[in-house]
ZAMI-864924 format. One record per residue (C-alpha): residue number from 1; residue in one letter; x, y, z. Coordinates in nm, 3 decimals. Each point is the difference from the previous one (the first is absolute). Example, Ala and Ser with C-alpha at 12.3 -4.5 7.8 and 13.67 -1.06 7.14 Angstrom:
<nodes>
+-----+------+---------+---------+---------+
:  nr : rest :      xx :      yy :      zz :
+-----+------+---------+---------+---------+
:   1 :    A :   1.230 :  -0.450 :   0.780 :
:   2 :    S :   0.137 :   0.344 :  -0.066 :
+-----+------+---------+---------+---------+
</nodes>
This chain:
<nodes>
+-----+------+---------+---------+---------+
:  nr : rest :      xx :      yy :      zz :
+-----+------+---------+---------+---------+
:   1 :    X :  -1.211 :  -3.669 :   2.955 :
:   2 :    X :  -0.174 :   0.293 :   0.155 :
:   3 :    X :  -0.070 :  -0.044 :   0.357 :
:   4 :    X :  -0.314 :   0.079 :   0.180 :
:   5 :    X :  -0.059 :   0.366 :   0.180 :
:   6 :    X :   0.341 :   0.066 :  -0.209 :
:   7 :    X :   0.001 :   0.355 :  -0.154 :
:   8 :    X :   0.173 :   0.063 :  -0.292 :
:   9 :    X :   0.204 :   0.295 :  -0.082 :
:  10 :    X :  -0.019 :   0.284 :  -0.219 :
:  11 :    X :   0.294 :   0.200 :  -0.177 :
:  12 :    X :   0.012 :   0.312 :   0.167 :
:  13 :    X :   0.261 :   0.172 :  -0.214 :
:  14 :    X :   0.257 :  -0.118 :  -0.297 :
:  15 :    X :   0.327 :   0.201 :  -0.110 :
:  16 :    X :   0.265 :  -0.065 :  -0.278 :
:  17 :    X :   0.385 :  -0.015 :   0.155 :
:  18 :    X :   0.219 :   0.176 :  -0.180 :
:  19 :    X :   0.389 :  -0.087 :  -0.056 :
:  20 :    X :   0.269 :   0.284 :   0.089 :
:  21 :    X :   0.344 :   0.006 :  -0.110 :
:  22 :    X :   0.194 :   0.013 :   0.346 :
:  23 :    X :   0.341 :  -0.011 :  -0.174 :
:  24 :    X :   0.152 :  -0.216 :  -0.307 :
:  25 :    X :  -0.012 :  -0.347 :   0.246 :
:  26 :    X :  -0.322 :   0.034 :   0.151 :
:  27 :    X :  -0.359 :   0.060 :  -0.045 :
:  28 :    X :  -0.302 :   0.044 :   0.236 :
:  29 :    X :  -0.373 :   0.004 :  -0.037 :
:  30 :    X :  -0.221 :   0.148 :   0.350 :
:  31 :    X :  -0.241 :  -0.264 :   0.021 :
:  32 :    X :  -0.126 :   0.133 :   0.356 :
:  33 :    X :   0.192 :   0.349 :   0.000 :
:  34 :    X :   0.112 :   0.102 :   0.350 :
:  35 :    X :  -0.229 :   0.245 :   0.230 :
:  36 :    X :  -0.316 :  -0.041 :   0.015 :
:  37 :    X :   0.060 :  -0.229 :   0.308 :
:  38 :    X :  -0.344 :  -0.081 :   0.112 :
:  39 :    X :  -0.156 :  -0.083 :  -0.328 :
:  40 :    X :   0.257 :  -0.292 :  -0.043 :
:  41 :    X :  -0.019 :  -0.130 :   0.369 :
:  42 :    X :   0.177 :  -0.219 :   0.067 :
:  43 :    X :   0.188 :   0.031 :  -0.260 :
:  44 :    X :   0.260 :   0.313 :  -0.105 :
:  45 :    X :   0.093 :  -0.011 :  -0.354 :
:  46 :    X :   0.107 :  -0.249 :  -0.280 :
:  47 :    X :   0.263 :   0.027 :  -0.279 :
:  48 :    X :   0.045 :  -0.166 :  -0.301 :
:  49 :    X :   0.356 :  -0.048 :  -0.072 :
:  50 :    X :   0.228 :  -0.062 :  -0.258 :
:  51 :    X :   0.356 :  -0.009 :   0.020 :
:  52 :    X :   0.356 :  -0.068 :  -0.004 :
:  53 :    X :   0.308 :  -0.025 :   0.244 :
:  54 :    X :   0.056 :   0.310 :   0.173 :
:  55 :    X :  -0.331 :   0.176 :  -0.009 :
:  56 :    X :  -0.020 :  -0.078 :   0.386 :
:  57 :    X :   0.268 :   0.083 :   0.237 :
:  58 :    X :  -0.019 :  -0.190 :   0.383 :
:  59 :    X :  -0.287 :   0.180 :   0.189 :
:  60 :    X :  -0.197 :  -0.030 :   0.326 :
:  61 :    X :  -0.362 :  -0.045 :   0.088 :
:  62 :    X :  -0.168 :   0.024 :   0.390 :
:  63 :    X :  -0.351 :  -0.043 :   0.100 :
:  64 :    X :  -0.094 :  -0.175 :  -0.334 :
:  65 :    X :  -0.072 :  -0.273 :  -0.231 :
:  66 :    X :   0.080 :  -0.063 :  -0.382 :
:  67 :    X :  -0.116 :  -0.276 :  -0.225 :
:  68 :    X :   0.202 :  -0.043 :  -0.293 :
:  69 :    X :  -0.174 :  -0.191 :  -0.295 :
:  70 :    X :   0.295 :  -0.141 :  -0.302 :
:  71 :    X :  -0.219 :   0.063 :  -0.292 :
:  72 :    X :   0.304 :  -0.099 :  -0.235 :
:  73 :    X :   0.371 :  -0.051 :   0.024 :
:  74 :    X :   0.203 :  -0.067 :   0.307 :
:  75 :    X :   0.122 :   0.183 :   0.333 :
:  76 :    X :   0.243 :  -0.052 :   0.221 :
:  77 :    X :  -0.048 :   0.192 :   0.376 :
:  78 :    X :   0.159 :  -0.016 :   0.325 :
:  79 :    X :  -0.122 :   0.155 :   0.362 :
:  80 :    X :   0.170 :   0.140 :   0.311 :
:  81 :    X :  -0.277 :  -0.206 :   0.197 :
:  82 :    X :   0.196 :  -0.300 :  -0.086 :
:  83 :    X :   0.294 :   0.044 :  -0.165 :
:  84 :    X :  -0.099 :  -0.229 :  -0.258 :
:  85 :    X :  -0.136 :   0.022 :  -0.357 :
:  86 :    X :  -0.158 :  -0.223 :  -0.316 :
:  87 :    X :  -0.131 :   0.043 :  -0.298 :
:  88 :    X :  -0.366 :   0.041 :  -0.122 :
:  89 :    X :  -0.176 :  -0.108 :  -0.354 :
:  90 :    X :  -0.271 :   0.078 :  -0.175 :
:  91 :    X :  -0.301 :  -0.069 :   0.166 :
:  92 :    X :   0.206 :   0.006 :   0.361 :
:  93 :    X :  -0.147 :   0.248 :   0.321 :
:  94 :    X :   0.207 :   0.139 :   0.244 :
:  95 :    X :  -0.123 :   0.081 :   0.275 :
:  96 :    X :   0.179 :   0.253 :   0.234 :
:  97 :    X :  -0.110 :   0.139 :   0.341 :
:  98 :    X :   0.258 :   0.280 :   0.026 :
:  99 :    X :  -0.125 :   0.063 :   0.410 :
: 100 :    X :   0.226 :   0.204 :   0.167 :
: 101 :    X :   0.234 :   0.012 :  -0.278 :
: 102 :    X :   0.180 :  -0.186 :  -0.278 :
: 103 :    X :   0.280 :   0.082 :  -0.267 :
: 104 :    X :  -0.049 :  -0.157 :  -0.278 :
: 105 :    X :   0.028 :  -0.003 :  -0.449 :
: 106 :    X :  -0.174 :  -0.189 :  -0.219 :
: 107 :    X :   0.215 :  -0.008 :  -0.336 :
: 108 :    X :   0.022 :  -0.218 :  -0.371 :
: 109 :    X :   0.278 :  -0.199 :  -0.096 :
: 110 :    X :   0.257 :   0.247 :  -0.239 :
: 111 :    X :  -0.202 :   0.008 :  -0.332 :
: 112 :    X :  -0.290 :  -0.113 :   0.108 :
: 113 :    X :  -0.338 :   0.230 :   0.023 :
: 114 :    X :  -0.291 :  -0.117 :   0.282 :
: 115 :    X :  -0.355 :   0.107 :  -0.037 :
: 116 :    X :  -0.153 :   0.034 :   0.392 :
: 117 :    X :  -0.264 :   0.079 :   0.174 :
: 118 :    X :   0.079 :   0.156 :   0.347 :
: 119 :    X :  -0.316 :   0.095 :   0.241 :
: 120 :    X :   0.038 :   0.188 :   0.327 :
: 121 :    X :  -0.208 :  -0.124 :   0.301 :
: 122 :    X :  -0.094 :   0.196 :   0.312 :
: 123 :    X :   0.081 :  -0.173 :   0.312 :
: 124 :    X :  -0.213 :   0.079 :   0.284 :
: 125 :    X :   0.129 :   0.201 :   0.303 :
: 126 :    X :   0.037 :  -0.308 :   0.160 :
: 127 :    X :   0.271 :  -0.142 :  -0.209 :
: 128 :    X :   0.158 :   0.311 :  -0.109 :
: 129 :    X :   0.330 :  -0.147 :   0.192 :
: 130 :    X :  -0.027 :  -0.362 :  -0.080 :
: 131 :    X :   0.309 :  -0.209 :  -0.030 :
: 132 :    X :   0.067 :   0.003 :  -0.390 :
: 133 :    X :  -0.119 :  -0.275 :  -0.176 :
: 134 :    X :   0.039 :  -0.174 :  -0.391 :
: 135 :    X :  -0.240 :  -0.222 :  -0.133 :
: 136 :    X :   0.152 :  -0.152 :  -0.352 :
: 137 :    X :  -0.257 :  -0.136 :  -0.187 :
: 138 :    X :   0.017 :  -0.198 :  -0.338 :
: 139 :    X :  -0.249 :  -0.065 :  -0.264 :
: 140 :    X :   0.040 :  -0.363 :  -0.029 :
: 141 :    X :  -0.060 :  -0.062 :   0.421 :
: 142 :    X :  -0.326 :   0.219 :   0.031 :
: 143 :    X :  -0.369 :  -0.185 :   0.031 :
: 144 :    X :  -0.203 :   0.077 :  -0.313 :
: 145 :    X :  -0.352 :  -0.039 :  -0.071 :
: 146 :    X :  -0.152 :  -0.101 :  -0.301 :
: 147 :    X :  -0.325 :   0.034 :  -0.201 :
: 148 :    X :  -0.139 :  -0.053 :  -0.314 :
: 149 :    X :   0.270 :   0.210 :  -0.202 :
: 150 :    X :   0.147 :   0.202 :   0.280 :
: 151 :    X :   0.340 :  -0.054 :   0.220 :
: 152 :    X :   0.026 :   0.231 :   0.308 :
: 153 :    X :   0.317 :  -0.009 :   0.189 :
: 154 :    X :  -0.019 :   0.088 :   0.353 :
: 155 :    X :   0.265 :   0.203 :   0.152 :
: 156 :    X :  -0.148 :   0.155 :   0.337 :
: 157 :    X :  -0.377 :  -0.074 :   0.137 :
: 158 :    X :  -0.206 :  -0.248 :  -0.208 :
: 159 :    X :  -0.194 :  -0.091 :  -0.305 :
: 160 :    X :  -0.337 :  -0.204 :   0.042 :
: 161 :    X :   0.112 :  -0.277 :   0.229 :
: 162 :    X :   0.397 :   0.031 :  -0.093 :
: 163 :    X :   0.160 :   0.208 :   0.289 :
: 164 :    X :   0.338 :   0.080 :   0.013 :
: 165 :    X :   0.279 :  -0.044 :   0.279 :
: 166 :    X :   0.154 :   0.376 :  -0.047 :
: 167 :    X :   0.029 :   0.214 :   0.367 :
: 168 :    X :  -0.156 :   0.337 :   0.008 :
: 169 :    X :  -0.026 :   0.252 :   0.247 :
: 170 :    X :  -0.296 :   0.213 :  -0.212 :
: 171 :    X :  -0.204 :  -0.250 :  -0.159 :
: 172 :    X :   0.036 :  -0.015 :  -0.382 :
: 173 :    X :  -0.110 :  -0.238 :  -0.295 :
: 174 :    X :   0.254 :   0.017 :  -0.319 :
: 175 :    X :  -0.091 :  -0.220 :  -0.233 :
: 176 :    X :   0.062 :  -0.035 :  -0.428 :
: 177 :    X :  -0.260 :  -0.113 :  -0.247 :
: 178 :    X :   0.082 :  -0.189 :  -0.310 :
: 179 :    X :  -0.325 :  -0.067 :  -0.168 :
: 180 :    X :  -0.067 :  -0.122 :  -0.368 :
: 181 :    X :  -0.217 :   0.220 :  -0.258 :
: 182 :    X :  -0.361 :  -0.036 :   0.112 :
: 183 :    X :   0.058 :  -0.123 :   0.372 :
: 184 :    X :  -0.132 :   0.183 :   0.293 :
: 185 :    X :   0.065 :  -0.028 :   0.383 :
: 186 :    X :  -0.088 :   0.158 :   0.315 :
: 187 :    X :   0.255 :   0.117 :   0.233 :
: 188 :    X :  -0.122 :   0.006 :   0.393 :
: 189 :    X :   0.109 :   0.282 :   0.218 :
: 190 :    X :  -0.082 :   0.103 :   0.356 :
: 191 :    X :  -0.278 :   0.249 :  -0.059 :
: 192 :    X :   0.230 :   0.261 :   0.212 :
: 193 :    X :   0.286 :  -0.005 :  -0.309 :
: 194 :    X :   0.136 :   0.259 :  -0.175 :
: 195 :    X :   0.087 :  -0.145 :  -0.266 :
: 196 :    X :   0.173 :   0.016 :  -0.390 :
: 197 :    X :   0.090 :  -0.162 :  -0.337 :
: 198 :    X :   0.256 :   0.065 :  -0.257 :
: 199 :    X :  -0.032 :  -0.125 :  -0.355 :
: 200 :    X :   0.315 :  -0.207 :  -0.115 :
: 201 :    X :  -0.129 :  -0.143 :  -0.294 :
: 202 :    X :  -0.275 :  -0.020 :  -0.208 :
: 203 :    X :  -0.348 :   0.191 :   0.089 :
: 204 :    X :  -0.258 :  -0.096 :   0.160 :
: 205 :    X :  -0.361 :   0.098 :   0.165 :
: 206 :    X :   0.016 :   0.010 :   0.390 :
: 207 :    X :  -0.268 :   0.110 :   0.253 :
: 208 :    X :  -0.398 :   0.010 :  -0.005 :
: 209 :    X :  -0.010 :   0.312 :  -0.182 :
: 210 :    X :   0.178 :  -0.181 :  -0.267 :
: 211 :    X :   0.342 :   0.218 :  -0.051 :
: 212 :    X :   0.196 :  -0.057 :  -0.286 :
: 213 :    X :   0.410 :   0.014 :   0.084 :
: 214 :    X :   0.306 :  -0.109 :  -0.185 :
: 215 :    X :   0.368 :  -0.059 :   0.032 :
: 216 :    X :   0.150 :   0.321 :   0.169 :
: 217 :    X :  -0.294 :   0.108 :   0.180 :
: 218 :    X :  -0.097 :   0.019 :   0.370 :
: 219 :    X :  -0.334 :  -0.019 :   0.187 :
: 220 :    X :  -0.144 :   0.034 :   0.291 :
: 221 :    X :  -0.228 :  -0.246 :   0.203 :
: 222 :    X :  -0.318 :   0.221 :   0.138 :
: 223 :    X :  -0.100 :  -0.089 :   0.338 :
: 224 :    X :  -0.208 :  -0.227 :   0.182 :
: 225 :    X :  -0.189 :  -0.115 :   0.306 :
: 226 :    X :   0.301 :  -0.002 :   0.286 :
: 227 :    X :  -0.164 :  -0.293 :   0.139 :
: 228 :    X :  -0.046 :  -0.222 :  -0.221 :
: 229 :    X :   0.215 :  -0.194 :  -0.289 :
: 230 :    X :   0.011 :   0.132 :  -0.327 :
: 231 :    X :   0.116 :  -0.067 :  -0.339 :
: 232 :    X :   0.161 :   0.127 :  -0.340 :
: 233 :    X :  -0.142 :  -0.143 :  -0.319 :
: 234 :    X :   0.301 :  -0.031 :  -0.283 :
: 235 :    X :  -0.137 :  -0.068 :  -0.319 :
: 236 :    X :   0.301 :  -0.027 :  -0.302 :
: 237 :    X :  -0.103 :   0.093 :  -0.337 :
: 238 :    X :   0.357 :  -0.142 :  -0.126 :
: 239 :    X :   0.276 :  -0.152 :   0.190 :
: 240 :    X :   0.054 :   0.215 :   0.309 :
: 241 :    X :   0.251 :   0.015 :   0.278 :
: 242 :    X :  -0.047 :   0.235 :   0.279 :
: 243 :    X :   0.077 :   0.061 :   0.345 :
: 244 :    X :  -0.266 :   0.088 :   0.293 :
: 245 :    X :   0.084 :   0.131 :   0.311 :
: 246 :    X :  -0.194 :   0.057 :   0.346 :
: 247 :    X :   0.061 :   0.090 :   0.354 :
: 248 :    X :  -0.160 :   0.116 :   0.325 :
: 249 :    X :  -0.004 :   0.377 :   0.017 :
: 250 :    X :   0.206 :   0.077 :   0.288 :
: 251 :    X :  -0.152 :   0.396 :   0.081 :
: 252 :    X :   0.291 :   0.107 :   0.147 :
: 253 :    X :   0.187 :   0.359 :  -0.082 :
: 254 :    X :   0.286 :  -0.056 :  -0.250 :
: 255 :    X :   0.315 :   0.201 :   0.026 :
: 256 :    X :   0.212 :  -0.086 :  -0.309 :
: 257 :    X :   0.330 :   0.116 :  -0.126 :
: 258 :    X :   0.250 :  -0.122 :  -0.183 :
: 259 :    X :  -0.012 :  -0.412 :   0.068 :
: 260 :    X :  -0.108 :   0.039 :   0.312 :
: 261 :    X :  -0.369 :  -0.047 :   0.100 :
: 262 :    X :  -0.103 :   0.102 :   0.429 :
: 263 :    X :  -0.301 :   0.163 :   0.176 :
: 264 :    X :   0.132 :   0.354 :   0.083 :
: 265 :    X :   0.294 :   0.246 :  -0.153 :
: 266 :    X :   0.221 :  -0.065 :   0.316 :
: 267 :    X :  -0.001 :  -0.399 :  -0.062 :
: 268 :    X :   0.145 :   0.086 :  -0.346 :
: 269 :    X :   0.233 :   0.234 :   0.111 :
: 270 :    X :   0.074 :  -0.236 :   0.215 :
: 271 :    X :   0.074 :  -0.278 :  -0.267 :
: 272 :    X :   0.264 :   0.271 :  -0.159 :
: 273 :    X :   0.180 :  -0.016 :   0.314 :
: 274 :    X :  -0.002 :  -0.327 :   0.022 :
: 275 :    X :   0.100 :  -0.100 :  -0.369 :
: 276 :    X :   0.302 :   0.284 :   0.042 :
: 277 :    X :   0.110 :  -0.158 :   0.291 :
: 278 :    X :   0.046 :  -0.374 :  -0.115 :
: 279 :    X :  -0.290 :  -0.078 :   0.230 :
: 280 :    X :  -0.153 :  -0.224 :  -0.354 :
: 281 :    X :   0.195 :  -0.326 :  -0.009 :
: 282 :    X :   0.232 :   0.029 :  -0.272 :
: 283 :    X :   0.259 :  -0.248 :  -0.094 :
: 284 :    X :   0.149 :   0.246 :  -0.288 :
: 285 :    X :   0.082 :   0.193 :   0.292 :
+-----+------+---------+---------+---------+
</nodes>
């Protein structure tokens, strides 16, 4: 139901992802390429993965956040935060606030091949050095809303009246779509999102200008008035499952490199020195 003084969205741009061989156990697709930093705000990049044991070795992260969506298969991961691990199926969300720094791996059973999603959020300079943080979320526990031929499962931020329980420290909405051939919905957003889809399956016609995208294909919310709520109209023209997701620009300078995320060159420089030193809990160590 559209709601009054609500403006709905446009598609400001749409792009194909395309698959590259990274070696004979793992593939990625760029569905938000890294660098062009304040385009995505708050968000960095996102990868489409797939891939077998031993196409990740243990690595660190400071002064970000990922979200890691299990398309298909299974994944086991553990964290220096903790200590601890688990495992994660298809349709599972991690969550993990790497703060002032984690060690961690995310890897599949021996045999077995995963299919991810992995998106890179911006923490503000606030939070940069946050105690680290995991947030484990499965399919089969998160709120849902439901309309006439459409299921949207609500991972971070909220869905009509269905608002989930996750933290955040820079306000985002994930959410997925399921919706039959022929059903349409509208997605609400803060009208101060940035904000994206990805096509999983199926095609579909999204915005008021009426763009046509399908399964492999990314697009881009356009904007809308900062102070007021705004929406995304999903329209599937067969069975379509998607993801959408949104978040509060932060406008704050990004330094990036490697997998670490600060403000200035001497804060990641800094991160080196820490991560050399041991400073990044580490119970490998």
């Amino acid at each position: 139901m559209e709601k009054e003084n609500m403006k709905l969205r446009e598609i400001k741009k749409i792009w194909t992802v395309n698959e590259q061989k990274i070696s004979p156990i793992h593939t990625a697709g760029p569905v938000l390429p890294p660098g062009p930093w304040k385009d995505y705000d708050p968000f960095l990049l996102l990868m489409e993965d797939k891939f077998e044991k031993g196409a990740f070795d243990v690595h660190p992260h400071r002064g970000m956040e990922t979200i890691t969506f299990i398309i298909d298969g299974n994944i086991n991961h553990y964290d220096s935060a903790t200590g601890a691990g688990g495992r994660l199926e298809k349709g599972d969300l991690q969550f993990m606030t790497a703060g002032s720094g984690v060690v961690h791996n995310e890897s599949p059973a021996d045999g077995e091949k995963v299919h991810l999603l992995q998106l890179w959020v911006n923490l503000p300079r606030k939070y940069k050095m946050v105690k680290p943080r995991y947030q484990n979320m499965h399919a089969k526990d998160m709120p849902v809303r439901q309309e006439d031929g459409a299921l949207i499962r609500v991972y971070s931020g909220s869905s009509g009246d269905v608002v989930s329980n996750t933290l955040n420290y820079a306000p985002v909405t994930f959410v997925e779509m399921v919706l039959e051939s022929g059903s349409s919905i509208i997605q609400d957003l803060p009208g101060s999102y940035n904000g994206f889809i990805y096509v999983l399956e199926g095609s579909g016609t999204f915005g008021e200008n009426k763009v046509e995208a399908k399964k492999g294909q990314a697009i881009w919310l356009g904007s809308a008035d900062e102070l007021k709520m705004s929406g995304i109209r999903v329209s599937a023209n067969e069975k379509l499952r998607l993801i959408l997701f949104a978040g509060e620009p932060l406008k704050e300078p990004v330094v990036a490199q490697g997998p670490f995320v600060m403000n200035t060159e001497e804060e990641i420089r800094q991160a080196y020195r820490d991560y050399h030193e041991g400073a990044f809990l580490n119970p490998e160590r």
